[in-house]
VOTOR-72808 format. One record per atom (N, C-alpha, C, O, CB): residue number from 1; residue in one letter; x, y, z. Coordinates in Angstrom, 2 decimals, padded with zeros to 5 digits, m for minus. Each point is the difference from the previous one (the first is absolute). Glycine has a CB too. Example, Ala and Ser with C-alpha at 12.3 -4.5 7.8 and 13.67 -1.06 7.14 Angstrom:
<vozas>
+-----+-----+---------+---------+---------+
:   n : res :      c1 :      c2 :      c3 :
+-----+-----+---------+---------+---------+
:   1 :   a :  013.19 : m005.69 :  007.80 :
:   1 :   a : m000.89 :  001.19 :  000.00 :
:   1 :   a :  000.90 :  001.20 :  000.00 :
:   1 :   a :  001.04 : m000.02 :  000.66 :
:   1 :   a : m002.93 : m001.15 :  000.59 :
:   2 :   s :  001.54 :  002.22 : m001.97 :
:   2 :   s :  000.82 :  001.19 :  000.06 :
:   2 :   s : m000.77 :  001.09 :  000.73 :
:   2 :   s :  000.51 :  001.11 :  000.17 :
:   2 :   s :  000.67 : m001.74 : m002.32 :
+-----+-----+---------+---------+---------+
</vozas>
This chain:
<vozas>
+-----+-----+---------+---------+---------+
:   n : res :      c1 :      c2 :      c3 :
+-----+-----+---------+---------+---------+
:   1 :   x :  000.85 : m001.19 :  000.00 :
:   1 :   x : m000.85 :  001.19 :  000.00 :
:   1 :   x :  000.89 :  001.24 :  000.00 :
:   1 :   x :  000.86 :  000.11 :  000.88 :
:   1 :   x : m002.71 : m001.35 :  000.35 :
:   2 :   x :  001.71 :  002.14 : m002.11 :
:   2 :   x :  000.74 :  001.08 : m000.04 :
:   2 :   x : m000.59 :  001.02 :  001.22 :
:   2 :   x : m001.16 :  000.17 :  000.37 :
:   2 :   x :  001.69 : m000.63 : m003.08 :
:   3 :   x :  000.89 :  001.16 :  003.26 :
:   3 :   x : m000.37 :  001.15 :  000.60 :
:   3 :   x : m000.56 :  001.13 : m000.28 :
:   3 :   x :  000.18 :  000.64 : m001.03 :
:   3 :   x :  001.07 : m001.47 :  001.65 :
:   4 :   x : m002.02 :  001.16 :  000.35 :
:   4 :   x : m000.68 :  001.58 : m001.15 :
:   4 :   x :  000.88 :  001.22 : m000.28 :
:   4 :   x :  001.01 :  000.33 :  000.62 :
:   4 :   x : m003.30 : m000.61 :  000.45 :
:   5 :   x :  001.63 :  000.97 : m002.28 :
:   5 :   x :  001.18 :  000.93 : m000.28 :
:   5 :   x : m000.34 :  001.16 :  001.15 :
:   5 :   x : m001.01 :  000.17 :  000.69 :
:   5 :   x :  001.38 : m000.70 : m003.60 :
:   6 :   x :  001.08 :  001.39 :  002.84 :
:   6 :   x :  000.62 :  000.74 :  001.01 :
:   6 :   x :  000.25 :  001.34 : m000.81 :
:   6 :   x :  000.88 :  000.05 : m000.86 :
:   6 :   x :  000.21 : m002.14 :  002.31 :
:   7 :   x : m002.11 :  003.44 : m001.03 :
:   7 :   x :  000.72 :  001.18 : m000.53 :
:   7 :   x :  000.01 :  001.06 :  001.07 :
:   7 :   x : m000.89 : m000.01 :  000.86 :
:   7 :   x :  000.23 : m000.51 : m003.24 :
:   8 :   x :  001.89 :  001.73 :  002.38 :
:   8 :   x :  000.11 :  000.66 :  000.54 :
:   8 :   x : m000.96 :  001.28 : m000.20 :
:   8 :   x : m000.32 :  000.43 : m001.11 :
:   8 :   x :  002.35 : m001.73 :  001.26 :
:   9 :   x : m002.45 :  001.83 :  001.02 :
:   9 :   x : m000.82 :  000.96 : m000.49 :
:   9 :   x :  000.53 :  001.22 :  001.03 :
:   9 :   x :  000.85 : m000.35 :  000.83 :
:   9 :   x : m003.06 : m001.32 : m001.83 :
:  10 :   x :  001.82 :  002.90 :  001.01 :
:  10 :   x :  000.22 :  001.03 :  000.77 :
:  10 :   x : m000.89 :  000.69 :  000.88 :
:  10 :   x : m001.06 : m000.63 : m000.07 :
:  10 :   x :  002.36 :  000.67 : m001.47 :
:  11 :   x : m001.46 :  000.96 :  002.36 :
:  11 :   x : m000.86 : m000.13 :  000.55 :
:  11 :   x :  000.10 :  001.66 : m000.22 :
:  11 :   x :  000.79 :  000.64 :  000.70 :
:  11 :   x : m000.91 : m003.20 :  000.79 :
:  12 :   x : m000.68 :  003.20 : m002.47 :
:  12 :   x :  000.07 :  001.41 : m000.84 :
:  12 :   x : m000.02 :  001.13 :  001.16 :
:  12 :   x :  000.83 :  000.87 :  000.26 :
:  12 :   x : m002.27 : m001.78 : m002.60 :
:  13 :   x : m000.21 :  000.51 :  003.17 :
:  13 :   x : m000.38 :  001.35 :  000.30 :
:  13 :   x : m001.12 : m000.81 :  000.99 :
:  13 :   x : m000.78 : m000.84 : m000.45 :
:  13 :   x :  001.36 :  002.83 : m001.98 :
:  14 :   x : m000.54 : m001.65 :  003.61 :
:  14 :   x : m001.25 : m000.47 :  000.92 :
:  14 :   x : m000.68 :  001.51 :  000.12 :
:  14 :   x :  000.44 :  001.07 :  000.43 :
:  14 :   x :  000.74 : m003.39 :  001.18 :
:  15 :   x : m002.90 :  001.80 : m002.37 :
:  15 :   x : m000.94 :  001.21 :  000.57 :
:  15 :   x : m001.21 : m000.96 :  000.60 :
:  15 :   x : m000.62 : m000.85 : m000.64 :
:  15 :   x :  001.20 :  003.09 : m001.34 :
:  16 :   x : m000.73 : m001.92 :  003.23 :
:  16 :   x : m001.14 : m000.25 :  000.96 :
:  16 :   x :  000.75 : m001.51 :  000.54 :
:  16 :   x :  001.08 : m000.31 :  000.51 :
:  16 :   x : m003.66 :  001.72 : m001.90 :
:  17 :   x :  001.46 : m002.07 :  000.99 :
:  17 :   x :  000.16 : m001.41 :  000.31 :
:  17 :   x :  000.66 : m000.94 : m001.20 :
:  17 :   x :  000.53 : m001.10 :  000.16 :
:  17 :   x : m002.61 :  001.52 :  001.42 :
:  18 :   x :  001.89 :  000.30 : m002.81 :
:  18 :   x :  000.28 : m000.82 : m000.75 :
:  18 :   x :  001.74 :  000.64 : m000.54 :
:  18 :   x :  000.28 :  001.20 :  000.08 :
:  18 :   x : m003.34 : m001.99 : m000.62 :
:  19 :   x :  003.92 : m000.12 :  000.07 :
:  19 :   x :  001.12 :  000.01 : m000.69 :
:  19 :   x :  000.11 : m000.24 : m001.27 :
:  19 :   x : m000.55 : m000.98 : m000.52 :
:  19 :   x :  001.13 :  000.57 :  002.24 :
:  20 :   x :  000.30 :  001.48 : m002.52 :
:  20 :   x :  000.03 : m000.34 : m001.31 :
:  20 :   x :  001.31 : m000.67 : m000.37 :
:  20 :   x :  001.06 :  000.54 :  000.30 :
:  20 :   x : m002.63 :  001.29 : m000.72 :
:  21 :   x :  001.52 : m003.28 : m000.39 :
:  21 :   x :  001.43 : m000.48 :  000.03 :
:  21 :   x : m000.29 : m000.07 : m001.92 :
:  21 :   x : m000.98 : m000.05 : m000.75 :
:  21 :   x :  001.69 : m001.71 :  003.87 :
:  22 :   x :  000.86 :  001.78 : m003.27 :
:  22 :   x :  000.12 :  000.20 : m001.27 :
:  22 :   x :  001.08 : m001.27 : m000.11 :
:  22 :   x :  001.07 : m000.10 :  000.60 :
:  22 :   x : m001.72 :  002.97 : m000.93 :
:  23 :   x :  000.02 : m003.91 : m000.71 :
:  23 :   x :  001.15 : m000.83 : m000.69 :
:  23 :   x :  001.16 :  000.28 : m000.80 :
:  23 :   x :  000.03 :  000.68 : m001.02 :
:  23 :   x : m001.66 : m001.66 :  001.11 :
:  24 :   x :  002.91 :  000.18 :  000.66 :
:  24 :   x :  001.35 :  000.46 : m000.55 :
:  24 :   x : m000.20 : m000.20 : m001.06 :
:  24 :   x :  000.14 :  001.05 : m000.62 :
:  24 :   x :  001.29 : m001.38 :  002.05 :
:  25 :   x : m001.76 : m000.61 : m002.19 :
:  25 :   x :  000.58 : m000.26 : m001.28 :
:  25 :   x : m000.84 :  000.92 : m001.03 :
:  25 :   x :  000.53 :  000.51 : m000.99 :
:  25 :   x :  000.24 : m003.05 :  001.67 :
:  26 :   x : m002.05 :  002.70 : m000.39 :
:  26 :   x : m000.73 :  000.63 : m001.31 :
:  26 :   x : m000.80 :  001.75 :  000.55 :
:  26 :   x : m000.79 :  000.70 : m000.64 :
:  26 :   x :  000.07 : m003.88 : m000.51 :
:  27 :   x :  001.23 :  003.38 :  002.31 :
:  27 :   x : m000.79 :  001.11 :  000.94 :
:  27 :   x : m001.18 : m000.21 :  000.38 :
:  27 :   x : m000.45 :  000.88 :  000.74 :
:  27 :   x :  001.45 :  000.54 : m001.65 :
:  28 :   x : m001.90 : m002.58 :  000.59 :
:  28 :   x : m001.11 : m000.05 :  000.05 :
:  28 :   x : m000.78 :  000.45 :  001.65 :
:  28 :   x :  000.19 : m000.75 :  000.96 :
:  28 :   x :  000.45 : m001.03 : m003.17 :
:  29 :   x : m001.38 :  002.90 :  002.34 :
:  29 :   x : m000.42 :  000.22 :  001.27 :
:  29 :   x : m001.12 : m000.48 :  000.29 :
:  29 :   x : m000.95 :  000.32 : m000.72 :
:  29 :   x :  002.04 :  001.30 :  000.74 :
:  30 :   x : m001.35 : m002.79 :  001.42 :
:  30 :   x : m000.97 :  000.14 :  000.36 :
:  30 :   x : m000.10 :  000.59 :  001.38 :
:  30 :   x :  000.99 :  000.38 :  000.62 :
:  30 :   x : m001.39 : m001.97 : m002.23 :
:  31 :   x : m001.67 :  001.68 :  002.42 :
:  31 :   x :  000.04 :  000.54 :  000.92 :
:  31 :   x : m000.45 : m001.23 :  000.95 :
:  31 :   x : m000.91 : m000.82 : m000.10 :
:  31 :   x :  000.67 :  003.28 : m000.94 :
:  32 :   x :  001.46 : m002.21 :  002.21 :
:  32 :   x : m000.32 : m001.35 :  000.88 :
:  32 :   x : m000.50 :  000.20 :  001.50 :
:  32 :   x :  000.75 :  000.80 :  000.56 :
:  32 :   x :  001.13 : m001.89 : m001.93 :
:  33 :   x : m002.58 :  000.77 :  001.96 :
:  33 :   x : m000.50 :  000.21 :  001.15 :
:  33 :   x :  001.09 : m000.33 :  000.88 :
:  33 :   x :  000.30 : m001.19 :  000.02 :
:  33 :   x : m002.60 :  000.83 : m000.69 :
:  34 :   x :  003.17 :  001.39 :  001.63 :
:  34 :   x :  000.98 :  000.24 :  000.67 :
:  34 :   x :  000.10 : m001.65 :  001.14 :
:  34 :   x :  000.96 : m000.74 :  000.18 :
:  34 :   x : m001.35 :  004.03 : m000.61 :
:  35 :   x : m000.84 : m003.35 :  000.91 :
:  35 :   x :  000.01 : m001.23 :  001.01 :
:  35 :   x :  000.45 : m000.81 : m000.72 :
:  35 :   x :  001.05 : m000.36 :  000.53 :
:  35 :   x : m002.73 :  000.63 :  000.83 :
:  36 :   x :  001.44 : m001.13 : m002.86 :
:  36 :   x :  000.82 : m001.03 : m000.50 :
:  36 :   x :  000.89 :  000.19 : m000.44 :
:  36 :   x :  000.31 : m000.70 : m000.96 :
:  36 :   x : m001.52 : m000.12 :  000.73 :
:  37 :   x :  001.89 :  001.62 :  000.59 :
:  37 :   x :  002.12 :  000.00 : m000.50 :
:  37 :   x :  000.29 : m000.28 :  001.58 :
:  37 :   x : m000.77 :  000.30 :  000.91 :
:  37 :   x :  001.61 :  002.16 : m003.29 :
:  38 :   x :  000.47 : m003.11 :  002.55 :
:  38 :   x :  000.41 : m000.25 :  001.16 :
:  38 :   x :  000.48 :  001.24 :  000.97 :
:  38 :   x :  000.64 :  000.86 : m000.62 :
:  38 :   x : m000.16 : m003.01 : m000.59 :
:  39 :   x : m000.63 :  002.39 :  002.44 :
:  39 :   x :  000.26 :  000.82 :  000.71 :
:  39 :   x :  000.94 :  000.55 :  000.16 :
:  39 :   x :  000.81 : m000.66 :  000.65 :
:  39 :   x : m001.95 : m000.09 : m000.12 :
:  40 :   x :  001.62 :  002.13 : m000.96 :
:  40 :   x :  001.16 :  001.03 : m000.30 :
:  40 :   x : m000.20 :  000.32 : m001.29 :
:  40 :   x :  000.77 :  000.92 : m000.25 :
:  40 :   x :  000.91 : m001.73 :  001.73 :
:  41 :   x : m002.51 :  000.44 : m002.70 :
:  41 :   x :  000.18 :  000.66 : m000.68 :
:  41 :   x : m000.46 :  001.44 : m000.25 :
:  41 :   x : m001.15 :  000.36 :  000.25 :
:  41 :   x :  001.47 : m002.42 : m000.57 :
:  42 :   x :  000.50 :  002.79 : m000.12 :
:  42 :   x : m000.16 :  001.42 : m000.56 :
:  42 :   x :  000.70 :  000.00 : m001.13 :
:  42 :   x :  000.54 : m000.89 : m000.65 :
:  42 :   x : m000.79 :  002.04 :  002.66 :
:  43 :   x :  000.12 :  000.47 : m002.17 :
:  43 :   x :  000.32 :  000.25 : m001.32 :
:  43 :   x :  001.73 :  000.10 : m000.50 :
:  43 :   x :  000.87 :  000.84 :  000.24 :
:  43 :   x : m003.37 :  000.39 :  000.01 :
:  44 :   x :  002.50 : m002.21 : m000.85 :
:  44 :   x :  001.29 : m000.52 : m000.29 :
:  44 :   x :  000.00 : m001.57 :  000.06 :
:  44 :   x :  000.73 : m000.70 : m000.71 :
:  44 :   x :  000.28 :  002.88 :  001.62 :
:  45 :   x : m001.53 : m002.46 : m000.36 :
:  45 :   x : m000.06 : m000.99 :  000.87 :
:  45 :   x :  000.09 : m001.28 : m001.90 :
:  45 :   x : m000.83 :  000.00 : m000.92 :
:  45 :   x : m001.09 :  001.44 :  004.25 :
:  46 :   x :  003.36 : m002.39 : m003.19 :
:  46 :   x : m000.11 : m000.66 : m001.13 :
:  46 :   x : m000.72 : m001.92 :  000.60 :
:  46 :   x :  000.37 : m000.58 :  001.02 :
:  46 :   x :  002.16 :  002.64 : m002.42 :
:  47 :   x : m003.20 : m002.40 :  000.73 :
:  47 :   x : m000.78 : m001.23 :  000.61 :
:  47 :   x : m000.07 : m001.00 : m001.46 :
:  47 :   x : m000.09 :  000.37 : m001.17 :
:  47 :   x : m001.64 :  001.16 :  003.36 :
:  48 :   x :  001.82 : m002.90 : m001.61 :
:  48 :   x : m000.28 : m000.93 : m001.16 :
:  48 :   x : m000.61 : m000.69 :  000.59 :
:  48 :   x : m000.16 : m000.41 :  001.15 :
:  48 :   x :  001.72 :  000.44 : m002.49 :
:  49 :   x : m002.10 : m000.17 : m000.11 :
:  49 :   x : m001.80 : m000.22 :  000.26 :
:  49 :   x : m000.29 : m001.63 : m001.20 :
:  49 :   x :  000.08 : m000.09 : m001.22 :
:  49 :   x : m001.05 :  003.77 :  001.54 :
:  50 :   x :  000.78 : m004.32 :  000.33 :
:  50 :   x : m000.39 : m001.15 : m000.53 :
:  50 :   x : m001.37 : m000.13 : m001.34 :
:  50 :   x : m001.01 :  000.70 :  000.10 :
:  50 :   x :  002.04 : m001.27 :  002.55 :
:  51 :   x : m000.91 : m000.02 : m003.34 :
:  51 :   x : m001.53 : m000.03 : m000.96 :
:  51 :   x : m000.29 : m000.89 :  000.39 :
:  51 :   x :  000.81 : m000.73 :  000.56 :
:  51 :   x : m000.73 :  001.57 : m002.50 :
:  52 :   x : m001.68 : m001.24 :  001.77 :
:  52 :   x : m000.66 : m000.61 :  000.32 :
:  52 :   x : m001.03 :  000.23 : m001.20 :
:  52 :   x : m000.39 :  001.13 : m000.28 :
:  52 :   x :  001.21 : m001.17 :  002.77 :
:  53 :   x : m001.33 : m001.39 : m003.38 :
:  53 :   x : m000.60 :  000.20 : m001.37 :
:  53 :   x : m000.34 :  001.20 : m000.54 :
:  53 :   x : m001.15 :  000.40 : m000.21 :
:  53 :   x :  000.45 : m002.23 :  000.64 :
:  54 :   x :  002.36 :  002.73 : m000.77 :
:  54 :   x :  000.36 :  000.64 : m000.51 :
:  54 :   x : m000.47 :  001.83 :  000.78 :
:  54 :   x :  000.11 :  001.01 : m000.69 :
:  54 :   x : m000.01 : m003.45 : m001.37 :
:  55 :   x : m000.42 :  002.46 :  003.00 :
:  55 :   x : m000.10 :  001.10 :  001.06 :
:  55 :   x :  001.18 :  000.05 :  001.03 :
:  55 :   x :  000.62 : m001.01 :  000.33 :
:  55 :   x : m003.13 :  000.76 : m000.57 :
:  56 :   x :  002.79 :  001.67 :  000.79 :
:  56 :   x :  000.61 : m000.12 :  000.84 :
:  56 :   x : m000.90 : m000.69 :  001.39 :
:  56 :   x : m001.23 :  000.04 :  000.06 :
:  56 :   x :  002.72 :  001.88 : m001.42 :
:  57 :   x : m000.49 : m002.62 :  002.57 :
:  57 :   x : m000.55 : m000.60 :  000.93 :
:  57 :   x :  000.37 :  001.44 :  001.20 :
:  57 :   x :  001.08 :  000.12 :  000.58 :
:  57 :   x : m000.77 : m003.26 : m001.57 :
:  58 :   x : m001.17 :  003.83 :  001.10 :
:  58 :   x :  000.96 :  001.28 :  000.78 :
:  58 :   x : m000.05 : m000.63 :  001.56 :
:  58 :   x :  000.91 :  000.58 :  000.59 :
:  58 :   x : m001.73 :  002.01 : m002.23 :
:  59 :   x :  000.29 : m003.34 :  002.40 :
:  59 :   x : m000.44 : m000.44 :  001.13 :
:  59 :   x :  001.46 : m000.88 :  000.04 :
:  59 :   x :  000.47 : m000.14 :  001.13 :
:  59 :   x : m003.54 :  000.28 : m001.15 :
:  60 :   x :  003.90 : m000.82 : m001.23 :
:  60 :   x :  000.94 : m001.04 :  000.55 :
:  60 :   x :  001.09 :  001.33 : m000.64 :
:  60 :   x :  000.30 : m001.14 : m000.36 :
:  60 :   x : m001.41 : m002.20 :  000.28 :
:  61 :   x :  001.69 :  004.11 : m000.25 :
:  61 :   x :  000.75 :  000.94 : m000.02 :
:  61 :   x :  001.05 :  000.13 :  001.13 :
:  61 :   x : m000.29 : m000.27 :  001.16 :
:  61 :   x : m001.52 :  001.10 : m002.38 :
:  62 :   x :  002.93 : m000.45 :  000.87 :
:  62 :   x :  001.10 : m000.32 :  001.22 :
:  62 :   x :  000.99 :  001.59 : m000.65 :
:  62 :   x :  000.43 :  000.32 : m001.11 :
:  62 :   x : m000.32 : m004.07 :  001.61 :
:  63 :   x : m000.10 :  004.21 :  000.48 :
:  63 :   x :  001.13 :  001.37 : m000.05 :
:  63 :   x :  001.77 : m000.60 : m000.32 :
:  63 :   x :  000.54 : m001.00 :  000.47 :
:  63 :   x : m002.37 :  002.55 :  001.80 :
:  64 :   x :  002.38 : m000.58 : m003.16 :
:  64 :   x :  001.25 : m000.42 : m000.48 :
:  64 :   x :  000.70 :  000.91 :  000.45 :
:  64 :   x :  000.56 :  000.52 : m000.96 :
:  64 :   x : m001.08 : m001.64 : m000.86 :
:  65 :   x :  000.88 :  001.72 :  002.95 :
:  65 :   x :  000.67 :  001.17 :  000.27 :
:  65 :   x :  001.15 : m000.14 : m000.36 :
:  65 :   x :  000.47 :  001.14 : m000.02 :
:  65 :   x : m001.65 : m000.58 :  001.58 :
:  66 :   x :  002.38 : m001.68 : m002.04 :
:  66 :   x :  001.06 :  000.07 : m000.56 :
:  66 :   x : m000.39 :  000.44 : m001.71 :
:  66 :   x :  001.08 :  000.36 : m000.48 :
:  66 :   x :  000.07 : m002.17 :  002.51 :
:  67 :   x : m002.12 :  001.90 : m002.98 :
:  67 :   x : m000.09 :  000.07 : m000.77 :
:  67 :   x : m000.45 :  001.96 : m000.24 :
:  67 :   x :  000.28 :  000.81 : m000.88 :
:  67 :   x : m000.51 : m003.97 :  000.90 :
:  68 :   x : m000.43 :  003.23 :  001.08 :
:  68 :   x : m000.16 :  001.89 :  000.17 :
:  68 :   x :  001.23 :  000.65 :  000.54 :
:  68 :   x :  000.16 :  001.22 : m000.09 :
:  68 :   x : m002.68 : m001.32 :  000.75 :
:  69 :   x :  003.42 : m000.74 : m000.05 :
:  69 :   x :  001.11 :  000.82 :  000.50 :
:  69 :   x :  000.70 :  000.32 : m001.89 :
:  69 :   x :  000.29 :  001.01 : m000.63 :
:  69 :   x :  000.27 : m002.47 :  003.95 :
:  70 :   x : m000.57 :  000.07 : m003.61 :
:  70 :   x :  000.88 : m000.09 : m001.15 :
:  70 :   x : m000.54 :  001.21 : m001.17 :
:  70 :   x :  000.70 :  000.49 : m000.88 :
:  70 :   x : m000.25 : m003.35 :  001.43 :
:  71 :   x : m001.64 :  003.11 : m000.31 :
:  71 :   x : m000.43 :  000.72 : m001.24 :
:  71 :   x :  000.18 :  001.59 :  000.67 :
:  71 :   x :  000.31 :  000.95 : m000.72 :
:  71 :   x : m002.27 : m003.03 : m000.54 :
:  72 :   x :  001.74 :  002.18 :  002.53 :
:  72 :   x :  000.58 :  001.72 :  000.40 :
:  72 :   x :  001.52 :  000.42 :  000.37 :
:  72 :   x :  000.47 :  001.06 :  000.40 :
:  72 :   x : m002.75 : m000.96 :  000.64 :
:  73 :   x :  003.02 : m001.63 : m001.42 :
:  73 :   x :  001.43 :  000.55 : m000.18 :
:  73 :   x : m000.03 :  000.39 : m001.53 :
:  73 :   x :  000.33 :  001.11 : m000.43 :
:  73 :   x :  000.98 : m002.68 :  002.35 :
:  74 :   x : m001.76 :  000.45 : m002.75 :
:  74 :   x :  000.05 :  000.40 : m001.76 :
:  74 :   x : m000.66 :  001.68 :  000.14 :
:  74 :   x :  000.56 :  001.03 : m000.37 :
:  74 :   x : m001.26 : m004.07 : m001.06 :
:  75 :   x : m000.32 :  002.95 :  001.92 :
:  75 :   x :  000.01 :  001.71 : m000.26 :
:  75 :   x :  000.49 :  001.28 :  000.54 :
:  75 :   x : m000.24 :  001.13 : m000.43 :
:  75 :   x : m001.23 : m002.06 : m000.07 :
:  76 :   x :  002.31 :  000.55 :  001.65 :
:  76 :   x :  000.88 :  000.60 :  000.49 :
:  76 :   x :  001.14 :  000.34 : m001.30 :
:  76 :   x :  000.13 :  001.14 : m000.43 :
:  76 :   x : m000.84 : m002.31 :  002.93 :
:  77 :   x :  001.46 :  000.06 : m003.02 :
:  77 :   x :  000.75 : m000.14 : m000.62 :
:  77 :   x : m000.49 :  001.02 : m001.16 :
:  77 :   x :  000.83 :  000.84 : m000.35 :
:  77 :   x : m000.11 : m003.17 :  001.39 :
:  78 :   x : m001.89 :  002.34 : m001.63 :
:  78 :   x : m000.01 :  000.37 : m000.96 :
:  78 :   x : m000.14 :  001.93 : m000.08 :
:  78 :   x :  000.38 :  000.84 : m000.81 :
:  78 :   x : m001.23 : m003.68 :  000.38 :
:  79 :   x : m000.03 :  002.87 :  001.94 :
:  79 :   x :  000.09 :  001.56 :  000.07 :
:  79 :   x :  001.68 :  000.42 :  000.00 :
:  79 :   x :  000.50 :  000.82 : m000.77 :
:  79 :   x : m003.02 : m000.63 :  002.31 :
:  80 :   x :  003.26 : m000.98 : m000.47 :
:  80 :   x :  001.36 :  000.72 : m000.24 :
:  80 :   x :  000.73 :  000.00 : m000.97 :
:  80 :   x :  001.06 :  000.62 :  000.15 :
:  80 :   x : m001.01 : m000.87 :  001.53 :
:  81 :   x : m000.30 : m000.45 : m003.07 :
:  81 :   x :  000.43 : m000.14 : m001.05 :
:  81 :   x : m000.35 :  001.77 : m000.56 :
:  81 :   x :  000.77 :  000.95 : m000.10 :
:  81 :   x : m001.10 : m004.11 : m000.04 :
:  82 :   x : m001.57 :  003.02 : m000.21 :
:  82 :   x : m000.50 :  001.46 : m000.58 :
:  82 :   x :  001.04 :  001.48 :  000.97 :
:  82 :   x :  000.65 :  000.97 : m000.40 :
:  82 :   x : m003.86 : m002.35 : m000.09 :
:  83 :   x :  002.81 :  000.71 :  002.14 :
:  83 :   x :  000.90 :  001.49 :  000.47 :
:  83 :   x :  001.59 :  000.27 : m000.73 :
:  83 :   x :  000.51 :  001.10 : m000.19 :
:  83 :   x : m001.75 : m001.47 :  002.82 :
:  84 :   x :  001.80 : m000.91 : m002.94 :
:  84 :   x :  001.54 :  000.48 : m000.41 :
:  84 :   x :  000.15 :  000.68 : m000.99 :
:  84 :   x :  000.84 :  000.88 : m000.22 :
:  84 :   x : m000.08 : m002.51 :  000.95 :
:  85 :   x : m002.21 :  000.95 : m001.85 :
:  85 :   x :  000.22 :  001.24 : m001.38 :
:  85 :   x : m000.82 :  001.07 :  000.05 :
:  85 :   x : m000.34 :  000.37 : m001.13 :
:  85 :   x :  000.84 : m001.98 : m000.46 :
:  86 :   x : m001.03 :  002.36 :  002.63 :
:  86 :   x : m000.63 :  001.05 : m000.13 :
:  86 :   x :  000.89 :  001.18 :  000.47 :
:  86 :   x :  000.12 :  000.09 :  001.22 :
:  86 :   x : m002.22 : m001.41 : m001.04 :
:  87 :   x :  002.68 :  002.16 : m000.88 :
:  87 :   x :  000.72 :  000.97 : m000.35 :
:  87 :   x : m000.23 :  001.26 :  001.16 :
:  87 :   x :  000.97 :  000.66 :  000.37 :
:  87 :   x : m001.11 : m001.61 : m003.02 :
:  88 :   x : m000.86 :  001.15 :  003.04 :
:  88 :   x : m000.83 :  000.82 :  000.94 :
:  88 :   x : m000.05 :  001.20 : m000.48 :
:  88 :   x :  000.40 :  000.20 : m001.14 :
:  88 :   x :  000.09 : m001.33 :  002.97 :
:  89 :   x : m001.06 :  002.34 : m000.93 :
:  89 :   x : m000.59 :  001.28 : m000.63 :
:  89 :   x : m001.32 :  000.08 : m000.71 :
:  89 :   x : m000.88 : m000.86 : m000.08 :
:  89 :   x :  003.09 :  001.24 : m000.14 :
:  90 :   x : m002.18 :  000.75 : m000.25 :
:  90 :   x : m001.51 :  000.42 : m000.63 :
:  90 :   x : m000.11 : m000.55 : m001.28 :
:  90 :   x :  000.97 :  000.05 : m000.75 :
:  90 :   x : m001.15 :  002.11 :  001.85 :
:  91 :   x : m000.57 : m002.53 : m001.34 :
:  91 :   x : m000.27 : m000.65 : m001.81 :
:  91 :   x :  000.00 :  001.02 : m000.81 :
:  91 :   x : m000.02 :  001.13 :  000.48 :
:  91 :   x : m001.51 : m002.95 : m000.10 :
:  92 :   x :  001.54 :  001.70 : m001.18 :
:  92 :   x : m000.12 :  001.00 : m001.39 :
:  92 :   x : m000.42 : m000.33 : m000.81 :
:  92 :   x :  000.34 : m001.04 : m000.58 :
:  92 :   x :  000.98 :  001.84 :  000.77 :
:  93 :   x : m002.43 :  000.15 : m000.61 :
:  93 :   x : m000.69 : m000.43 : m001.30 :
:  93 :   x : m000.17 :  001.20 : m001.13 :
:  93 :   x : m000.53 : m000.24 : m001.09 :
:  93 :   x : m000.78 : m001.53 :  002.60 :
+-----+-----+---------+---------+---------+
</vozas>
């Protein structure tokens, strides 16, 4: 029996009760009722999320905090890249 598939999703923007998570691979956003993601998530918050005949299972969802550290060093990295080539001063047009 194959295991079910496994995708990473994000956790966009919590308004009220419900959370909006957006799939890594295609952005796809849905809106998820905050009680079925596992406890701590917020916004940032990266979680993989099991399918289940072809839906996410958000109730069996498990937080990857080595996988959100990893993605706010990549963007660390990448702002200090933009700060090194920005020249500074007033723009000109």
């Amino acid at each position: 029996m194959n295991a079910p598939a496994e995708r990473l999703w994000v956790v966009d923007r919590v308004e009220g009760s419900v959370a909006v998570a957006v799939r890594d691979e295609d952005e796809h956003a849905e809106d998820v009722p905050i009680g079925e993601l596992p406890a701590g998530s917020r916004e940032g918050a990266v979680l993989r999320v099991p399918e289940r005949d072809g839906r996410p299972d958000w109730t069996a969802a498990v937080l990857d905090e080595e996988a959100r550290r990893a993605r706010l060093r990549n963007a660390e990295d990448v702002l200090a890249r933009l700060r090194r080539r920005d020249p500074g001063g007033d723009i000109q047009l």
